[in-house]
N, C-alpha and C positions, 0 to 999 in steps of 0.2 A: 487115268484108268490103266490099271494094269494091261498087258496085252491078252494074257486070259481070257478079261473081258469083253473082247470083241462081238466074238459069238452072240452072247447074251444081248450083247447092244442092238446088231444086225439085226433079233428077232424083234425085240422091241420097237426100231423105227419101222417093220412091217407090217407091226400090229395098228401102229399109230396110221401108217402109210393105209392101210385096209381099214379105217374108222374113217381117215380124211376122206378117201375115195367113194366111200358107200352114201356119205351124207351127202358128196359134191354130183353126182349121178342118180340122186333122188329124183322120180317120180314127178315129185310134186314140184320141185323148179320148175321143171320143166311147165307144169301146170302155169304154174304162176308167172311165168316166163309172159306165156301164151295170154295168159289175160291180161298185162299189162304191155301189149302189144298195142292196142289203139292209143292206150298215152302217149308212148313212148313215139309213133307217126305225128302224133298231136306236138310236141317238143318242139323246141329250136333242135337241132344236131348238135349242136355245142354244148348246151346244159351239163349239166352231172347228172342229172335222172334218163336224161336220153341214151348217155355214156353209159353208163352203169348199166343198164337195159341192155342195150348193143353189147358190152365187154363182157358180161357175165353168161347172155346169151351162144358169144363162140364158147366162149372157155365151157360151159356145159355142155354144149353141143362135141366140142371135141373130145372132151375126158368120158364121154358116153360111150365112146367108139372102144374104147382100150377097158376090155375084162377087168374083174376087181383082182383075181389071181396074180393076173399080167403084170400087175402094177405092182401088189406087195412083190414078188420077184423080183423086178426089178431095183425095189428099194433094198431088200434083201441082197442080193448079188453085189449091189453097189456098197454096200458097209462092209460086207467080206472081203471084196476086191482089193479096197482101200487098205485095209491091214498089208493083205498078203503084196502088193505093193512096194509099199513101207520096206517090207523084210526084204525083197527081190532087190530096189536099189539100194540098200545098206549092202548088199553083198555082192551086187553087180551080175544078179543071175536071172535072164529073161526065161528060163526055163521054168522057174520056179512060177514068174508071173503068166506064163502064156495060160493054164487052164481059168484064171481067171477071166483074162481077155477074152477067151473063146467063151465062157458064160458070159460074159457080156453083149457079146456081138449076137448072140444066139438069140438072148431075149430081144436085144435092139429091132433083128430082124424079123420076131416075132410081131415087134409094137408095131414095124412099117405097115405090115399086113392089115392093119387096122386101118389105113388111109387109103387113100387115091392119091395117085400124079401122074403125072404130064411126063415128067422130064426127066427123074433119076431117085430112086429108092430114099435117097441122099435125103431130099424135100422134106420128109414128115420129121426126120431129127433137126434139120436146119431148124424147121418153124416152130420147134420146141424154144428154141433161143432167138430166133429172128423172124417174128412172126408175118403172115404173107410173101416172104420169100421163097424164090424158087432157087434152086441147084444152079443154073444156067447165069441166071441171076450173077449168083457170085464169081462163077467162072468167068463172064465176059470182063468183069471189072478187075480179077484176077490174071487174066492174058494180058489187059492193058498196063496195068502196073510191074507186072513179072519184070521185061526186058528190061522198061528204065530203069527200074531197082537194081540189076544185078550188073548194067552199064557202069551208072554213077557208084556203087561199090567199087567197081574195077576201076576207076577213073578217081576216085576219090580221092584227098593228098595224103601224106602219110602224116600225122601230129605225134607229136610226144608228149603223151598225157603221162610220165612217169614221174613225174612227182604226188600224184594220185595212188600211185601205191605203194602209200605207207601208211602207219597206222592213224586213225583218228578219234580222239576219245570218245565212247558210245556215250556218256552222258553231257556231252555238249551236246553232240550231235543231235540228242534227242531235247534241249534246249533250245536248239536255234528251231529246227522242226518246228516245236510248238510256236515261239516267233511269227513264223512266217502263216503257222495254220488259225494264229490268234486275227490277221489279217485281211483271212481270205472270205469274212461273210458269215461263219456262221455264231451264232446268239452264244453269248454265255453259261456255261453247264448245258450246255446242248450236245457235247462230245468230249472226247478223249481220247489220248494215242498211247497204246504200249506196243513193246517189242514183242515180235515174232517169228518164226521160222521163214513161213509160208506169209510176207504180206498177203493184206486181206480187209476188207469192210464190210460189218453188220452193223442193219438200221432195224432197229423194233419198233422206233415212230422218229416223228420227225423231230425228234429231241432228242433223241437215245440212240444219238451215232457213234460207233466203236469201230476207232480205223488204227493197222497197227503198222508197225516198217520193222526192217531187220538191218541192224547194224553188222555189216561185214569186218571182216578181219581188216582191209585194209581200204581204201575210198571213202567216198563221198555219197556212196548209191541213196542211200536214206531220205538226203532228202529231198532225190525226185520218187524215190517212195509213198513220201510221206505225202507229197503232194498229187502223186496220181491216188492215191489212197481217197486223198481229200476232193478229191473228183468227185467220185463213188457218194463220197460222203454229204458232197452237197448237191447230189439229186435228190436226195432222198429226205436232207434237210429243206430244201426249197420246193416239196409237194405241197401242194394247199390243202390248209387244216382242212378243209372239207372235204377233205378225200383220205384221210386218216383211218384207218380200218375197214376199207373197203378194197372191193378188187379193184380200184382205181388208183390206188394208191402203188406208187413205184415209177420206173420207167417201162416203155411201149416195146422195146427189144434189147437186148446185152450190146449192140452195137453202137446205140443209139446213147445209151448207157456209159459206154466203153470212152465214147468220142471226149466225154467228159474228163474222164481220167487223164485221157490224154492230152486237153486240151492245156487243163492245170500242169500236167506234171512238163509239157514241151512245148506247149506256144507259148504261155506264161514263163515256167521253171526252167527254161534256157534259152530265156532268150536276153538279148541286148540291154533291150531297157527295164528289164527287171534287175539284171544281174548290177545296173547303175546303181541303185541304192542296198542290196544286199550285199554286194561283194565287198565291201567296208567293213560291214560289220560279221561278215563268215572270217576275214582275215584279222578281226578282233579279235576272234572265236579260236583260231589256232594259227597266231601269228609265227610259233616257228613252224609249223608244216608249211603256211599257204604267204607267210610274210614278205619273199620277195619272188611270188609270182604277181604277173601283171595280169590284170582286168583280159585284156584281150589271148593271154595263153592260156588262163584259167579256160574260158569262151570257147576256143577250139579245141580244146578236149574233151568238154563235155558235149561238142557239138560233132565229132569225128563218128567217120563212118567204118569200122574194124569187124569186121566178120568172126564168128565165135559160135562156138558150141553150144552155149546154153540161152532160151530163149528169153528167161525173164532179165538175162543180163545182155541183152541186145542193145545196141544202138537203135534213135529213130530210124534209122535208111536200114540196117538189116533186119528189122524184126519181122516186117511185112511178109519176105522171104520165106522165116522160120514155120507163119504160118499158114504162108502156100503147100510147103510140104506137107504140112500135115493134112490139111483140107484134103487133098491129092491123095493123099495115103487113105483117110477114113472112107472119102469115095471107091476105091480099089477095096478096102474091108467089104462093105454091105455091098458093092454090086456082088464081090464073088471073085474077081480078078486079081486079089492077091492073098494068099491062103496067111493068118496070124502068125506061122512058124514060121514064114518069110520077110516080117517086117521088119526085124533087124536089118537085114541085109538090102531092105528097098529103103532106109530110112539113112542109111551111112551111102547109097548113093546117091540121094537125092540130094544129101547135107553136101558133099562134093560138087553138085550139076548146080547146084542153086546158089553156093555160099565159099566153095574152094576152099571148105577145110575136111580134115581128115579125121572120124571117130575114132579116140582111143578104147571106148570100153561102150559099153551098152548103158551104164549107169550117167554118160555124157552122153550121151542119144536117145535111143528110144525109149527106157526108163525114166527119162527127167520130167515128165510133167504127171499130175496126178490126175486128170480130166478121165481118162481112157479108162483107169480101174472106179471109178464110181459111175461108167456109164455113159460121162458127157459126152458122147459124141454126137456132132452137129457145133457144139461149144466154139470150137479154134476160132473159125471166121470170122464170127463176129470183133474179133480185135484188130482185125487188118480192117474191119470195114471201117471200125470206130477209127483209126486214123484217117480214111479219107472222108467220113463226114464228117469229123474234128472241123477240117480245114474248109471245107465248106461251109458251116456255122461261122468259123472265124472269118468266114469273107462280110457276113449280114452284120456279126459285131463289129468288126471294122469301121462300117459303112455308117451303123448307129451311134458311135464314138470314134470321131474323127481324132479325139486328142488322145486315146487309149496306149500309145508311148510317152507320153507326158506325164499322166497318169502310173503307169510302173513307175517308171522312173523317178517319182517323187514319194516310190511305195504303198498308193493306193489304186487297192483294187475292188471298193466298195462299188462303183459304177457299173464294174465288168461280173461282180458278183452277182449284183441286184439284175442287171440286166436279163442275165442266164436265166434266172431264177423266173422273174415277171413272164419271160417268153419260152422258156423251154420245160424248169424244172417243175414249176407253177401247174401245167399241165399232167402230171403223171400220164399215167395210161390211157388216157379220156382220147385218143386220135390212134389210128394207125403208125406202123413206123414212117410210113411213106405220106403220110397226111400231114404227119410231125416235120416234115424235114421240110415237107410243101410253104408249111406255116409260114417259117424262119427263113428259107432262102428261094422262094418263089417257084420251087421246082421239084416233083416227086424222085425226080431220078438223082441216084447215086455219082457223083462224077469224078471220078478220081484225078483229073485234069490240075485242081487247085490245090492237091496233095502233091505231085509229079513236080508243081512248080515252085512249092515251098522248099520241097529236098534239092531241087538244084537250085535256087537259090543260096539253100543256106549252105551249101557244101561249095558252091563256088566262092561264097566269101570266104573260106576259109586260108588261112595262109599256107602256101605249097610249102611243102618241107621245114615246117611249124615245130 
């Protein structure tokens, strides 16, 4: 689409955006809702009819609360933002983007008005993406993770991953990728991977998975890309057909969601005994770039912890970091406590307080992520959390598959696929986030304890002055 275009597009998903809204805030749900209320009491809890009753009944009951106007706005706002965006960090001008942000925040803080809470305005965006959660919620688990993170940064050893930046050819790269995504579980013509700017995964059913990666100028990034991609991609290929077209269908929150991404792209995609049997055949792949590195310096490079500017190019141990600040920052937006025209300037010292580096331009700071001009705010968190329920899950797989390094290591990961899938994916949205996590590892709360002790683990193996 030309950039012309925008406009015209912006009205258009408003139009769609006030057709979805009018029929999902219907009258008659609600009716209907109401009189299949004695079945759905009648049910196990578990069922799909009981689920589907209970899921469809918040989700109406919420989207009731928020005007039909409110909404196309919002959809509207968020397709202009996006553009004007676009242009702002192509040219490194927050000026240009701030009127956008301030129409965003404006409507944001319109929709809060539509809710209740307890704890901080913050709440009603959060549960847009992390449903049942509170504000407070994230903060406690965000205090407890804060200090170790920014510890074990400072303490971290230094590695020389500089053999990594040189060139590697995009069409291996995107050969071995499919390799390893031919691997991981999901059915035949069931997906597909092309290149992108903006990695990214869309599912239209559980067969019609489309996940992309972006090959860089110089590294390897692709394909833990391609495999946190293929996260995303096999929730939504391991939903049970029976939840196919229904609001049941998907994952229960973005964090919940998220864990998965991460679980493929850095419990699986960097670790030990995976890299046993790929790393053979990656140094197949480009034996004069990777030919006389060793198994274990390849390892701690990809396993180092380096502090950096931009957030999709984080390390495991500093990303968490990237998006505390933000979290922090969006709270300070909607309470009121820090006015839009100042975020630059609270977002380059936070990037210093939290990470010890220094912003050169606003197009490496508060520019780089596109969430803010469509709107998403509440969005960030959810990815810090998906690491520490990552590793929570991975304690119950663990526990379930005793020989699960044996298994990489001989390059299957059909057990760890199936597994996920039987106990997590299997379920779509039919539980809570917190009934979902109950399910899998005996416990509704969040613990970031088995997260803290993976990063220092794997950062103490690392070899000092590597």
């Amino acid at each position: 689409m030309p950039p012309g275009g925008h406009p015209a597009r912006a009205d258009a998903l408003a139009t769609l955006s006030r057709i979805r809204h009018e029929k999902m805030v219907d009258d008659e749900i609600g009716r209907l809702l109401d009189r299949l209320r004695p079945l759905e009491e009648s049910l196990e809890y578990d069922s799909d009819d009981a689920s589907l009753m209970r899921v469809t009944r918040r989700d109406w009951e919420k989207e009731r609360r928020v005007p039909t106007e409110l909404r196309v706005e919002l959809t509207r706002a968020a397709a202009l933002g996006n553009q004007v965006w676009i242009e702002a960090r192509a040219t490194n001008d927050f000026a240009k983007f701030l009127p956008a942000l301030e129409r965003n925040l404006d409507l944001k803080r319109r929709y809060v008005e539509c809710f209740e809470w307890t704890d901080s305005p913050y709440t009603p965006l959060l549960d847009d993406f992390e449903p049942f959660m509170e504000t407070q919620e994230v903060a406690e688990v965000f205090e407890t993770i804060r200090p170790v993170l920014a510890e074990l940064v400072r303490e971290a050893p230094e590695v020389d991953g500089s053999f990594l930046d040189q060139s590697f050819d995009a069409a291996r790269q995107k050969e071995f990728g499919e390799q390893i995504l031919g691997t991981l579980g999901f059915e035949a013509g069931s997906y597909r991977l092309d290149p992108t700017v903006h990695p990214f995964c869309t599912s239209f059913s559980r067969r019609d998975v489309r996940m992309t990666t972006r090959f860089n100028p110089t590294g390897l990034d692709s394909i833990w890309s391609t495999m946190h991609e293929a996260g995303h991609g096999q929730y939504a290929h391991g939903s049970a057909e029976s939840l196919e077209r229904t609001p049941l269908a998907g994952s229960p929150s973005l964090g919940l969601n998220e864990s998965q991404s991460r679980t493929w792209e850095n419990l699986v995609g960097r670790s030990k005994p995976f890299w046993l049997h790929w790393y053979e055949p990656l140094q197949s792949t480009f034996p004069g770039e990777l030919g006389d590195v060793d198994l274990d310096t390849f390892l701690a490079a990809v396993n180092r912890a380096e502090p950096g500017l931009i957030r999709v190019e984080a390390d495991e141990t500093t990303y968490s970091l990237h998006i505390i600040l933000r979290f922090e920052l969006e709270q300070q937006l909607i309470e009121g406590s820090l006015a839009p025209k100042d975020l630059p300037e609270a977002w380059n010292a936070g990037m210093a307080d939290l990470l010890g580096v220094e912003v050169p331009d606003d197009a490496h700071g508060v520019l780089q992520d596109i969430h803010w001009s469509q709107g998403g705010i509440g969005y960030f968190p959810t990815y810090a959390l998906g690491n520490v329920i990552s590793l929570q899950i991975w304690e119950a797989v663990r526990a379930a598959i005793p020989d699960l390094d044996a298994q990489m290591e001989a390059g299957e990961l059909h057990e760890l696929s199936t597994w996920l899938r039987d106990n997590l994916y299997f379920l779509g949205r039919k539980f809570t986030p917190k009934e979902t996590i109950e399910r899998l590892t005996g416990s509704p709360t969040i613990d970031p304890q088995p997260y803290l002790a993976y990063l220092r683990d794997k950062l103490a193996a690392l070899p000092a002055g590597a």
